[in-house]
N, CA, C and O of each residue as an XYZ file, in Angstrom:
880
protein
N     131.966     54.613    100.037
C     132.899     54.214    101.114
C     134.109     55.148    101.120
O     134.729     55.618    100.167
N     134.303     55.310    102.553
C     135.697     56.351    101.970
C     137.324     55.677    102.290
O     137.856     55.013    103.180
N     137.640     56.175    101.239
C     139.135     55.352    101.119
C     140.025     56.617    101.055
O     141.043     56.619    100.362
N     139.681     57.571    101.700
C     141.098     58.562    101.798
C     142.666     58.309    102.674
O     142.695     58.094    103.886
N     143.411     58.355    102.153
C     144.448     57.943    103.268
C     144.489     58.986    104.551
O     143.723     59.948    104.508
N     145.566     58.781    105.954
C     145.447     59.373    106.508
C     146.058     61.001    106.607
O     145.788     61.934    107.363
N     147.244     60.811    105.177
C     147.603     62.386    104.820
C     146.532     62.906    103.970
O     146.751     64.117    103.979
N     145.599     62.718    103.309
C     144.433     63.407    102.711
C     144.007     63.793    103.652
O     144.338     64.876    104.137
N     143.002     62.862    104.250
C     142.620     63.671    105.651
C     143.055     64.500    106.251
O     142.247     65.316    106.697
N     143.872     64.611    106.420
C     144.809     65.890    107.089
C     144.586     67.159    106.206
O     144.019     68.194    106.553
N     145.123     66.885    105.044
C     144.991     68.061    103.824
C     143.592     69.035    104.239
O     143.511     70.176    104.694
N     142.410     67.879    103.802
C     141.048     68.669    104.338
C     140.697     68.935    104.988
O     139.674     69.619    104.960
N     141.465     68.483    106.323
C     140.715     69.247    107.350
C     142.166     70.500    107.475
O     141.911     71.604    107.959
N     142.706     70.381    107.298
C     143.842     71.867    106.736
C     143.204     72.765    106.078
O     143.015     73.898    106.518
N     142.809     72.360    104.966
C     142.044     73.018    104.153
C     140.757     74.035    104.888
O     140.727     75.239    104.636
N     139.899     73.491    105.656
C     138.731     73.187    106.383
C     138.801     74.475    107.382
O     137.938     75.346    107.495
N     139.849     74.395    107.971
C     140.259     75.127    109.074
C     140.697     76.508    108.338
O     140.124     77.503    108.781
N     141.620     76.721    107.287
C     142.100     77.849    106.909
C     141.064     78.605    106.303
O     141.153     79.831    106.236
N     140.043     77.954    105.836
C     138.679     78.877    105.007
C     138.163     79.381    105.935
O     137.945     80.590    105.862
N     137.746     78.585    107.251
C     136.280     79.120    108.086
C     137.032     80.015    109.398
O     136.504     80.787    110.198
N     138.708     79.508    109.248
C     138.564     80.466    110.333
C     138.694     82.117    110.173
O     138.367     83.065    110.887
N     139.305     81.989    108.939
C     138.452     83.681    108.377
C     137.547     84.109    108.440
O     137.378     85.320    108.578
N     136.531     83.151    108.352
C     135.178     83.682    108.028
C     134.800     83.824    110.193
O     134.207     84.749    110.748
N     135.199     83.001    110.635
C     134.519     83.043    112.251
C     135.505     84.782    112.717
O     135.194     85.623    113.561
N     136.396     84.762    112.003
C     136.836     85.861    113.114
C     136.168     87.181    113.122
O     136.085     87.975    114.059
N     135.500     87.324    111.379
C     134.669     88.704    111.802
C     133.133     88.680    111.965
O     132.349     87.999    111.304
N     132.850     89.524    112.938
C     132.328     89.602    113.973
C     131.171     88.206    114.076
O     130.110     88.127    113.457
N     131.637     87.364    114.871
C     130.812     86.403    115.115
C     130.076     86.233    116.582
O     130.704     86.218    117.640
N     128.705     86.111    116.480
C     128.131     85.890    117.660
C     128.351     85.547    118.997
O     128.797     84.409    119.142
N     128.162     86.219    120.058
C     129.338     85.674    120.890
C     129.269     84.624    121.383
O     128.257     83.977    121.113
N     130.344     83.972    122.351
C     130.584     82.564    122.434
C     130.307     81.271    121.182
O     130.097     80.086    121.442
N     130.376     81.881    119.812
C     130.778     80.971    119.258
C     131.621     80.732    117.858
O     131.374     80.168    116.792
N     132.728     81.442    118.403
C     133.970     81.811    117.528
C     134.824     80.601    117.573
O     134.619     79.765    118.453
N     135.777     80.437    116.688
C     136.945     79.664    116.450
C     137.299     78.890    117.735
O     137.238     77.664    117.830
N     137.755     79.920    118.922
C     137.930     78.836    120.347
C     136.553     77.803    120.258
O     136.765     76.590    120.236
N     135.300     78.253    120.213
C     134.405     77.221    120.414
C     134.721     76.420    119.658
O     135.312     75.502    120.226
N     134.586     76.231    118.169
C     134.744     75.346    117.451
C     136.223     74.399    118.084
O     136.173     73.295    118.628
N     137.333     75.137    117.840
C     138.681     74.042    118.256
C     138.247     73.299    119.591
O     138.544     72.105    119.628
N     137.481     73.914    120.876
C     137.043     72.963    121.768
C     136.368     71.764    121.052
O     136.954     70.683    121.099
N     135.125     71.864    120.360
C     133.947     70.783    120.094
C     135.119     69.577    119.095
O     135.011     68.351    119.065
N     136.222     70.472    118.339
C     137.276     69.335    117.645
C     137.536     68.446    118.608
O     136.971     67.353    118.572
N     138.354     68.736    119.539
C     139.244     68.090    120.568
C     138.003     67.414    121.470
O     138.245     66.450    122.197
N     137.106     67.795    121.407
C     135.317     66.661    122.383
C     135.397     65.941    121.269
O     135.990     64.906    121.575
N     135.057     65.929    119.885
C     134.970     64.734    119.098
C     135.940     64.332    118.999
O     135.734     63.334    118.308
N     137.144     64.377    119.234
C     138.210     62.960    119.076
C     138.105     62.077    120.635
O     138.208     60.877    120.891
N     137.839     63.358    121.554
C     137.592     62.001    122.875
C     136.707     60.987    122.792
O     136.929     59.918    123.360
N     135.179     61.294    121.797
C     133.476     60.741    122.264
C     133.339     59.700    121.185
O     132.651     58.688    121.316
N     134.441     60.188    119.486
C     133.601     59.638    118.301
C     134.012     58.661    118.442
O     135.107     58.370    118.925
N     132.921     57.748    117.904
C     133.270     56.003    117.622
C     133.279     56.022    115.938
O     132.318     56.326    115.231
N     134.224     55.736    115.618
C     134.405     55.330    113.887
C     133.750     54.609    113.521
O     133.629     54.449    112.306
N     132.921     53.732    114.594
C     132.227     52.635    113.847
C     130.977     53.112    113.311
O     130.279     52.703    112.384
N     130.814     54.455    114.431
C     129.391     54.927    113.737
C     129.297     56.227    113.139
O     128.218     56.584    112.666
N     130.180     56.887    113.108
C     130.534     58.409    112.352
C     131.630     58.279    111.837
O     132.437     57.470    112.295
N     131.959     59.201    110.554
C     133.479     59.304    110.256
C     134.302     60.267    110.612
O     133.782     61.268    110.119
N     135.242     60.589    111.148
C     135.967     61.529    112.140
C     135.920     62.641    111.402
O     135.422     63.692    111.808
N     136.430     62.482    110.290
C     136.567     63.803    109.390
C     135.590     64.336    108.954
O     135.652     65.540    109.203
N     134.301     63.953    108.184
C     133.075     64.324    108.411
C     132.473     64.655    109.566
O     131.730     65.619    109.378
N     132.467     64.266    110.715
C     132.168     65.016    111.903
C     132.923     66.975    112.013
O     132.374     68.044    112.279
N     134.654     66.528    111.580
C     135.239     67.659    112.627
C     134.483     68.785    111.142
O     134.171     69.965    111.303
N     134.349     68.043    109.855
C     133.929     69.342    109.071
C     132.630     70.369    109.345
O     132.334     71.559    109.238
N     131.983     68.912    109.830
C     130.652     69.601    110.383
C     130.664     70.141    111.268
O     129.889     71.092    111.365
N     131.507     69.825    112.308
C     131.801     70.699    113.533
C     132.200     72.270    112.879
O     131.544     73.226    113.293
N     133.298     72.502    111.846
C     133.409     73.858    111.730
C     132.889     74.685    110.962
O     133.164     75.847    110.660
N     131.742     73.646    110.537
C     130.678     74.362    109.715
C     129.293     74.580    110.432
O     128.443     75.113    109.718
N     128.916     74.266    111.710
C     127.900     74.441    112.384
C     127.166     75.738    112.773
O     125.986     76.082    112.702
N     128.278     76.327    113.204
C     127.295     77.735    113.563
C     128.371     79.257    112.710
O     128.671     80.389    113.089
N     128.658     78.404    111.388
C     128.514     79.494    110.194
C     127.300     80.580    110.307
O     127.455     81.773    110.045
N     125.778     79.858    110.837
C     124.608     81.112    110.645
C     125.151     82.450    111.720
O     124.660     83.573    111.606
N     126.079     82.169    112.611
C     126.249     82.803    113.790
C     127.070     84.387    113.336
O     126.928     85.484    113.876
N     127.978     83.989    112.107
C     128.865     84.728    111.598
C     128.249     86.297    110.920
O     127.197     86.536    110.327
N     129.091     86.950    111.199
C     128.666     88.196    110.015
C     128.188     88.755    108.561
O     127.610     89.727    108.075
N     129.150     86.805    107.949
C     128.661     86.989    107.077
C     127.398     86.214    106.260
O     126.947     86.436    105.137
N     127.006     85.202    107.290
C     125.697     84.829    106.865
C     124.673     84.947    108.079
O     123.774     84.108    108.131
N     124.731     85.719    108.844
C     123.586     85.795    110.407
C     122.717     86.157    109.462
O     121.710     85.477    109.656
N     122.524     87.015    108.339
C     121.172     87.393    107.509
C     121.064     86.973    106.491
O     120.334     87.543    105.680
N     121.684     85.936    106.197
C     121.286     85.243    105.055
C     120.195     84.178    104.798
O     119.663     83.603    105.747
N     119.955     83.990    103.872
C     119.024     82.662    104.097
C     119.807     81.454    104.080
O     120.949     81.326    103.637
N     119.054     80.561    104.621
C     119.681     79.337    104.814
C     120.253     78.652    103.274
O     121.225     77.986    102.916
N     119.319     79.109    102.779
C     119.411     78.451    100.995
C     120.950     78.490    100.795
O     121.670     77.596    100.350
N     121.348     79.950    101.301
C     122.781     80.332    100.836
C     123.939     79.827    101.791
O     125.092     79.654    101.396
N     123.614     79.662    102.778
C     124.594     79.138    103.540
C     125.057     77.158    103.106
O     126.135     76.573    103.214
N     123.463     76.570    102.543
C     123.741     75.391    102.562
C     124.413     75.266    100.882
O     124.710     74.158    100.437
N     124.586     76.466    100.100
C     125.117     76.304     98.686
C     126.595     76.394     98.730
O     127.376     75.819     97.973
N     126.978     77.460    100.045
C     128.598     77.642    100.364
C     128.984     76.426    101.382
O     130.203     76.314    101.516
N     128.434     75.765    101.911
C     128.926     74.296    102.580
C     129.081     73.483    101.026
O     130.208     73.134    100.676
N     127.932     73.221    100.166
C     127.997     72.314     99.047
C     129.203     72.613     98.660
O     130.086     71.925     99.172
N     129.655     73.738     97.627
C     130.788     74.333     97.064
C     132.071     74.235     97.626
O     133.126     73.940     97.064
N     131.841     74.540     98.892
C     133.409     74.427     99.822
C     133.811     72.877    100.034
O     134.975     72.484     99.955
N     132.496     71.887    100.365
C     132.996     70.502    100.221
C     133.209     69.936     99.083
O     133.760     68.837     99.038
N     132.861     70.502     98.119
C     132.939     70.015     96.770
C     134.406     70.353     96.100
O     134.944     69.746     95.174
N     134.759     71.167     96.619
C     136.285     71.597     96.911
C     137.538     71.083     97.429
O     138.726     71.331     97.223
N     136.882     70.283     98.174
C     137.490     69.434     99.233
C     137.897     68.361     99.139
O     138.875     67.835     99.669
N     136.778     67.780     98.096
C     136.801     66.381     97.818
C     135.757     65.658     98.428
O     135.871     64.445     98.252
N     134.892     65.965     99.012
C     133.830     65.181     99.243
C     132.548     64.962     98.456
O     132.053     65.769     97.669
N     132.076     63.751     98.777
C     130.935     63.165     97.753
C     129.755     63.821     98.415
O     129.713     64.336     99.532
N     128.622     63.684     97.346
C     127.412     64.357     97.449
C     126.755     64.043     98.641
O     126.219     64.795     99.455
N     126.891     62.614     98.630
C     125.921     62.180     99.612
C     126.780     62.667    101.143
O     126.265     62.968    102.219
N     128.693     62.595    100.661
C     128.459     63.155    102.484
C     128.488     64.487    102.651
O     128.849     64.840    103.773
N     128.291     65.114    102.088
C     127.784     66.991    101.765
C     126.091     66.917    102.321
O     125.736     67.582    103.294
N     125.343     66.216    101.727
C     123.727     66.066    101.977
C     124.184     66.173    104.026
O     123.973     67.159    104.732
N     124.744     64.984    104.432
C     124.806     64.374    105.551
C     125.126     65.579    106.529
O     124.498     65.931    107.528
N     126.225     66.091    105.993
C     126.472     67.441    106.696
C     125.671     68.881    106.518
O     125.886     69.690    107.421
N     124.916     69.231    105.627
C     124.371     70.324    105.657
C     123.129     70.171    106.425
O     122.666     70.977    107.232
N     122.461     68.591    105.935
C     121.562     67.787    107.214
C     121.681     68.210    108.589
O     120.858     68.732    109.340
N     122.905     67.866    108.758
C     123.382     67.931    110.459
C     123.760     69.959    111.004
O     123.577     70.557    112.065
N     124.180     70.288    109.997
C     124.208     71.549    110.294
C     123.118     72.493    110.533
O     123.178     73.402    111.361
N     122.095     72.238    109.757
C     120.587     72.808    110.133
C     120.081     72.414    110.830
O     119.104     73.085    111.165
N     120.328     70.908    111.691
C     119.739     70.761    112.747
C     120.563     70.886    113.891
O     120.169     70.174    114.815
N     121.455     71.473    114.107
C     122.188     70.851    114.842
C     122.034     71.480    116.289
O     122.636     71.207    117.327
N     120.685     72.737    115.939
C     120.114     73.079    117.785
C     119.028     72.793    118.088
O     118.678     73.121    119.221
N     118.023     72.050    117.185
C     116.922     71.558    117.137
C     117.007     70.419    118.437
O     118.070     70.115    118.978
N     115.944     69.974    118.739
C     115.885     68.724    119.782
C     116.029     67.502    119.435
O     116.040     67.229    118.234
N     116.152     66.632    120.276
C     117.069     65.212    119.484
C     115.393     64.741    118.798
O     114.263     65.027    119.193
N     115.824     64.000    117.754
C     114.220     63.757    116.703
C     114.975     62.028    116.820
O     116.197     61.926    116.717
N     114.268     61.016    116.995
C     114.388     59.635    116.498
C     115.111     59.349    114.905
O     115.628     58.247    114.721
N     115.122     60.493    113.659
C     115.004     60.043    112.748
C     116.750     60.833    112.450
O     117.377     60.693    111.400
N     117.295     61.735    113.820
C     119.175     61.839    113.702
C     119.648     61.180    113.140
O     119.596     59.995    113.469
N     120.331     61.558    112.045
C     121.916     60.814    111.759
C     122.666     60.474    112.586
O     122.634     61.177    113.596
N     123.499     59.495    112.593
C     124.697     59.196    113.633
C     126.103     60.896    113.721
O     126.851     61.313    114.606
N     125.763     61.387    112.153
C     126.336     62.262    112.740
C     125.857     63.638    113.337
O     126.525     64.344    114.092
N     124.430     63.933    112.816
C     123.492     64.865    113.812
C     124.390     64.128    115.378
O     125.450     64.581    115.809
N     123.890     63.349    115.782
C     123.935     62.994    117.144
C     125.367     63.395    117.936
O     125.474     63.818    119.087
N     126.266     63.171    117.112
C     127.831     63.669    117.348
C     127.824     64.669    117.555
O     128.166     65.092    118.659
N     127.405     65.498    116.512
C     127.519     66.991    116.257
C     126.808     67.652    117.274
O     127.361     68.720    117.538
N     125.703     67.422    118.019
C     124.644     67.997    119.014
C     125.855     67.520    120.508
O     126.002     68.192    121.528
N     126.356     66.581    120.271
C     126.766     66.534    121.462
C     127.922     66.916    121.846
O     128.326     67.105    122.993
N     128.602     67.058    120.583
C     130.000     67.891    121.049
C     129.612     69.013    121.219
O     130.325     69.590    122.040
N     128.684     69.716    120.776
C     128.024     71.418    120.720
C     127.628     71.654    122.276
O     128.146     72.521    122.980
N     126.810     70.911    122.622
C     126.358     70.241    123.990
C     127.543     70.206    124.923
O     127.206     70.950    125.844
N     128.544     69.821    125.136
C     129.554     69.145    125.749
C     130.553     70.137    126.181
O     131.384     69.914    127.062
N     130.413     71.549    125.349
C     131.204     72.765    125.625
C     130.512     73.543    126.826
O     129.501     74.245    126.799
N     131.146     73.295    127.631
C     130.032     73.547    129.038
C     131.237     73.690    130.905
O     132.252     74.334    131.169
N     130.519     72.890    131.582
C     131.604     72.867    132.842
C     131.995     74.441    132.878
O     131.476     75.372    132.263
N     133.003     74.440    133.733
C     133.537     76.105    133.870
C     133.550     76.755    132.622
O     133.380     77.974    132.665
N     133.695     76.282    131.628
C     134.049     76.686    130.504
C     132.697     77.653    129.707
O     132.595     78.745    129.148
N     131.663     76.317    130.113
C     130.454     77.223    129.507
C     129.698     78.338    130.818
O     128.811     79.133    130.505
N     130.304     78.200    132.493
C     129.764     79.345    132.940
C     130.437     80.225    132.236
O     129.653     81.122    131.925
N     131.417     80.414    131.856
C     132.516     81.803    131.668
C     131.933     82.056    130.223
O     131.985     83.281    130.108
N     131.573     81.698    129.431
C     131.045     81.278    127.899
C     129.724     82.582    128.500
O     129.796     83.780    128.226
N     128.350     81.781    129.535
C     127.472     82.817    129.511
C     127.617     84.145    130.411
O     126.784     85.042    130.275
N     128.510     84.251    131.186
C     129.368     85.951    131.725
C     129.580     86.388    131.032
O     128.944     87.421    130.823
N     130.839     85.923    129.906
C     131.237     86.543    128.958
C     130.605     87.456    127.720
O     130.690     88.632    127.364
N     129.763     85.977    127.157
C     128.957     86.271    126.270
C     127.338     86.733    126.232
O     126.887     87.368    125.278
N     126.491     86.320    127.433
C     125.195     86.235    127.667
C     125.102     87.821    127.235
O     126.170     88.430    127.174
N     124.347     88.254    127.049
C     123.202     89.508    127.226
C     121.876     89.661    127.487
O     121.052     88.878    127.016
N     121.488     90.827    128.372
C     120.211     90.684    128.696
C     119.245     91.512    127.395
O     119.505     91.602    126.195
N     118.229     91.970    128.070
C     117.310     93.101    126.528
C     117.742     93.996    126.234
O     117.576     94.550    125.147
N     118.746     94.549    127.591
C     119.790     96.081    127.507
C     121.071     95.615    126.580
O     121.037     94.445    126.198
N     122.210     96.431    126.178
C     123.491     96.417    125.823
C     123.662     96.266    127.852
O     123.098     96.649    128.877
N     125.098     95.260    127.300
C     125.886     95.457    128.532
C     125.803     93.889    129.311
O     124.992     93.233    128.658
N     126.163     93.338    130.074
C     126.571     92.383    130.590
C     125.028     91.787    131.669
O     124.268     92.522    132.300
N     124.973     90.237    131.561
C     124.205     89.779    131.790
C     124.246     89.796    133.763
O     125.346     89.827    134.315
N     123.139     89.776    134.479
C     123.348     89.989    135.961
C     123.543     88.857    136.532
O     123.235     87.950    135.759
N     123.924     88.470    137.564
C     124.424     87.098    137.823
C     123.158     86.793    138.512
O     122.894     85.616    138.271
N     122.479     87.195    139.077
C     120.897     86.819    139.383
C     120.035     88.045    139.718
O     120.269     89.161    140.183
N     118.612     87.188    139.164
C     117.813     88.308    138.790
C     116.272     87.946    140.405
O     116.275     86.852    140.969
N     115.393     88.870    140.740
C     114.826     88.077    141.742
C     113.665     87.048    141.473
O     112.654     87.382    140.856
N     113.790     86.244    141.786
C     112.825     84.689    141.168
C     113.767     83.354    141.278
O     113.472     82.180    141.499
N     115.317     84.157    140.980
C     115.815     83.117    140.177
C     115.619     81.398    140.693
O     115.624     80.367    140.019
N     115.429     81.654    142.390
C     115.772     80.739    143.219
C     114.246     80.306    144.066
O     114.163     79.398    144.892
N     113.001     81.286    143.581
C     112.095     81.017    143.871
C     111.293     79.656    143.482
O     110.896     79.607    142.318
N     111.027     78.617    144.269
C     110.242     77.191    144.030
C     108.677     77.432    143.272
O     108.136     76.458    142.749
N     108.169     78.449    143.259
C     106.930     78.511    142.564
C     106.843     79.617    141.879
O     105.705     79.990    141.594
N     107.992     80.428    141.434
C     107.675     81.583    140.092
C     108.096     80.766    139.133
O     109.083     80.033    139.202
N     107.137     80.915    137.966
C     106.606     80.480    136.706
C     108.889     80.995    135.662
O     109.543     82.030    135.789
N     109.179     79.933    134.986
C     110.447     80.233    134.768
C     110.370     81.062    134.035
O     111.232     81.897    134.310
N     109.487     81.497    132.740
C     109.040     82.439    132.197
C     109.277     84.248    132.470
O     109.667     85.087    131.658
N     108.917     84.406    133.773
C     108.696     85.523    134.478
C     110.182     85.862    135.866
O     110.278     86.588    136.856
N     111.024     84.930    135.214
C     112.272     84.979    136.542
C     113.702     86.561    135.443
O     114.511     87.362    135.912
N     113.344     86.295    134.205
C     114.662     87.381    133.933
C     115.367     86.687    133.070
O     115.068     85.591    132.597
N     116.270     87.297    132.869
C     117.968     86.844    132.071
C     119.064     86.973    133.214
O     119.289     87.983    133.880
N     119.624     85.883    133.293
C     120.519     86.102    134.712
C     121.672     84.715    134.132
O     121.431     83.856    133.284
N     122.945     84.920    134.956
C     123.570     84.271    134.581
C     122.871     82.902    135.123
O     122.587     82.089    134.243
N     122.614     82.610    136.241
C     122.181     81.666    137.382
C     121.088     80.858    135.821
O     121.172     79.805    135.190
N     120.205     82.006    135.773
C     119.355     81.159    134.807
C     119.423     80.220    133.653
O     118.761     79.214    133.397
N     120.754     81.029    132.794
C     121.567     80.657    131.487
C     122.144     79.224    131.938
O     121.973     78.146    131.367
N     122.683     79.422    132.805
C     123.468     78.238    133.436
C     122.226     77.213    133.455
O     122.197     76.362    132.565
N     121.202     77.243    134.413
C     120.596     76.378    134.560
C     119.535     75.804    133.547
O     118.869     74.770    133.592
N     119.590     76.681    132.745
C     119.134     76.192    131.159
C     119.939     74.774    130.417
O     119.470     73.682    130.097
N     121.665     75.456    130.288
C     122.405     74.402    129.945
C     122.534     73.096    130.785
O     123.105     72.157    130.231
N     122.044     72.910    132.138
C     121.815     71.803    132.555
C     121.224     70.857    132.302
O     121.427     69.678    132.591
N     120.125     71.549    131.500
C     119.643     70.298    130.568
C     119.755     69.577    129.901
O     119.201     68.506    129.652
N     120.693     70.247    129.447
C     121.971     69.394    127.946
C     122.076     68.123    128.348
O     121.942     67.275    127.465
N     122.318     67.690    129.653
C     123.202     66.749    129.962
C     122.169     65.687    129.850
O     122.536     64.520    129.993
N     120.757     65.985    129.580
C     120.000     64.855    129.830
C     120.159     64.438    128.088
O     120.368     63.332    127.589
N     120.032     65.332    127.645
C     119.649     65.368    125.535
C     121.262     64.265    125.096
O     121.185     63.871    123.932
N     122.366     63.857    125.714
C     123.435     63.527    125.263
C     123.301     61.966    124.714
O     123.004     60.995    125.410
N     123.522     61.966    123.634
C     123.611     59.883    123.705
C     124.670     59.503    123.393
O     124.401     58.343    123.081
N     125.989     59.650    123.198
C     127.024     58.805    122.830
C     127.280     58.790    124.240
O     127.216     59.686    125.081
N     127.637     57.365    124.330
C     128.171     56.614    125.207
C     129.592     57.542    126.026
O     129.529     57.897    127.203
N     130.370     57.714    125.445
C     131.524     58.759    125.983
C     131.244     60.387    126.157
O     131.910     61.215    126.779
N     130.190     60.531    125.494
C     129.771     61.554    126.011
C     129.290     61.938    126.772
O     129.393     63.122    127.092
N     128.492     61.004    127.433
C     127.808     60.879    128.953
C     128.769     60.870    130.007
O     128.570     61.348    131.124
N     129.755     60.346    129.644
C     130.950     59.809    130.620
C     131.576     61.814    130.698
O     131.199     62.576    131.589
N     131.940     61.971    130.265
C     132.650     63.193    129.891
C     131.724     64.594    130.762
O     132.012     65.572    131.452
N     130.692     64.041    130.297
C     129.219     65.517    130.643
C     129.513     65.299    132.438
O     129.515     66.352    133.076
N     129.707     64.242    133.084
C     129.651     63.921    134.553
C     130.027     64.848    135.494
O     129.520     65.143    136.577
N     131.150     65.328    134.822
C     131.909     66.379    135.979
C     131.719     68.007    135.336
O     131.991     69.005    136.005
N     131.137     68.060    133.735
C     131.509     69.531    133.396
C     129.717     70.342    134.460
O     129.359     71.461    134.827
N     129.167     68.967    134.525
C     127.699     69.289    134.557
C     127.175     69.290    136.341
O     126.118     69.689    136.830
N     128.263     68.741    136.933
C     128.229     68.777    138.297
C     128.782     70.189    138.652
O     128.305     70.936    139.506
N     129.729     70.406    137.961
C     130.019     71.647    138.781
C     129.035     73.077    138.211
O     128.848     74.031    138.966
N     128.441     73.036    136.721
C     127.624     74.526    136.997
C     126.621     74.206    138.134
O     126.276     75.115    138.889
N     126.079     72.787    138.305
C     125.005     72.635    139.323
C     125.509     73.373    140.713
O     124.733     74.030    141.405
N     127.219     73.143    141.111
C     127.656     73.540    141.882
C     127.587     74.760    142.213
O     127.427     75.145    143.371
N     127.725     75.629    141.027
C     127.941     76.733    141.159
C     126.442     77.433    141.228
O     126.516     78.662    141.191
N     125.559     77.089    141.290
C     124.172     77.666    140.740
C     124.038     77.264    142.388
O     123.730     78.269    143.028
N     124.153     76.344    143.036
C     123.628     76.176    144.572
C     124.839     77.357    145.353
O     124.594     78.372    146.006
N     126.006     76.822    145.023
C     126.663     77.940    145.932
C     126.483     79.411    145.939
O     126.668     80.052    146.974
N     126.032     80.127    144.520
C     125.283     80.838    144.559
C     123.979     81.539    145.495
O     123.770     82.648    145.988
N     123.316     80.352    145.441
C     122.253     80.112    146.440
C     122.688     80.612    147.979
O     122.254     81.539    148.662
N     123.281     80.041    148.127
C     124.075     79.620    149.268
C     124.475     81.020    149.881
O     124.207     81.332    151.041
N     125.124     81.808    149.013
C     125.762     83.232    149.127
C     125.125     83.757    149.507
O     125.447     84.537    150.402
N     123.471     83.633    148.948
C     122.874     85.192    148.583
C     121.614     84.908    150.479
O     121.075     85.660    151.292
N     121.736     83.515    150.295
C     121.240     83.355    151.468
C     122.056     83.297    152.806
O     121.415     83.445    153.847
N     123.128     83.137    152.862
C     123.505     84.052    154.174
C     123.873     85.398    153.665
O     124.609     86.012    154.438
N     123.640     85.859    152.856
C     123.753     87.327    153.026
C     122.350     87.844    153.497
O     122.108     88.973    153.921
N     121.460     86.794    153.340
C     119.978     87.580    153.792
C     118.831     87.832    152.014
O     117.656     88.076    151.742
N     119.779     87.642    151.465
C     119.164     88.184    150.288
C     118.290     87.778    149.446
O     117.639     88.484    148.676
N     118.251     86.649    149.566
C     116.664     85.573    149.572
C     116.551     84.551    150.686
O     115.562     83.822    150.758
């Protein structure tokens, strides 16, 4: 049971924050550096219910999630990444079992929702999930790439076609986008659904107005 007061808590996730954000700043995968993480913080204090996750175990796992993304473990094996989560929480002050819970949730945490989630898998997927709306079109402009170096095309030809196979349409922003639309179905906390309503209406928005463009220009 945890009985930390609410200035401990603070300490570790102080703590928490000053280790990893060293480690996210060199060269980390794009779109999912330090800004990502401080977004998915500030989504789990809107979504989490205490009754069924613990806040602070969530936000740790939150800034331990896409550690594989980083420079310094993108080639590592997993073995090693889940021995520097053990060590760093063990540091921290946390017990074994909620170290298990989080390295749990961290290896799964892009996998598809499985029946047999933790309450905090489920958090963790959905604040990851939840970084989206304008935020995540500009996320795949920014960050997307196609097979070349160099910036992803905002549509490729198929994109908008009703019977080409999705397979055979490209890398396009239009597409990326409409990939993450799916998210919104995979979400289960209750406030998280509430929240997904408007980030998830508008890429839809933007993926038709798109449409919209290229067809009075003539162009499909």
């Amino acid at each position: 049971m945890n009985t930390r007061t609410p200035e401990e808590e603070q300490r570790i996730i102080r703590a928490v924050e000053e280790l990893l954000t060293l480690v996210y700043q060199v060269a980390t995968i794009g779109g999912h550096g330090v800004d990502h993480i401080k977004r998915m913080v500030n989504t789990a204090r809107l979504i989490v219910d205490p009754r069924e996750v613990d806040p602070l175990l969530l936000e740790a796992a939150i800034w331990l999630h896409d550690l594989d993304r980083t420079a310094r473990f993108n080639s590592k094996p997993k073995e090693e990444l889940a021995e520097f989560i053990r060590v760093s929480l063990l540091e921290f002050g946390f017990s074994e079992e909620e170290i298990a819970l989080v390295i749990d949730a961290v290896q799964k945490h892009s996998d598809l929702n499985g029946d047999s989630d933790s309450d905090l898998l489920i958090f963790l997927k959905d604040c990851d999930r939840l970084d989206m709306g304008a935020i995540g079109v500009a996320r795949t402009i920014a960050h997307g790439k196609g097979k070349e170096e160099g910036a992803l095309p905002i549509y490729v030809p198929g994109d908008f076609s009703k019977t080409k196979p999705r397979a055979a349409l490209g890398v396009s922003v239009v597409r990326n986008v409409r990939f993450c639309l799916e998210w919104q179905d995979m979400l289960r906390a209750p406030k998280a659904k509430e929240l997904a309503r408007a980030k998830f209406a508008f890429m839809q928005t933007f993926i038709e107005e798109v449409e919209r463009e290229l067809k009075e220009l003539g162009i499909i």
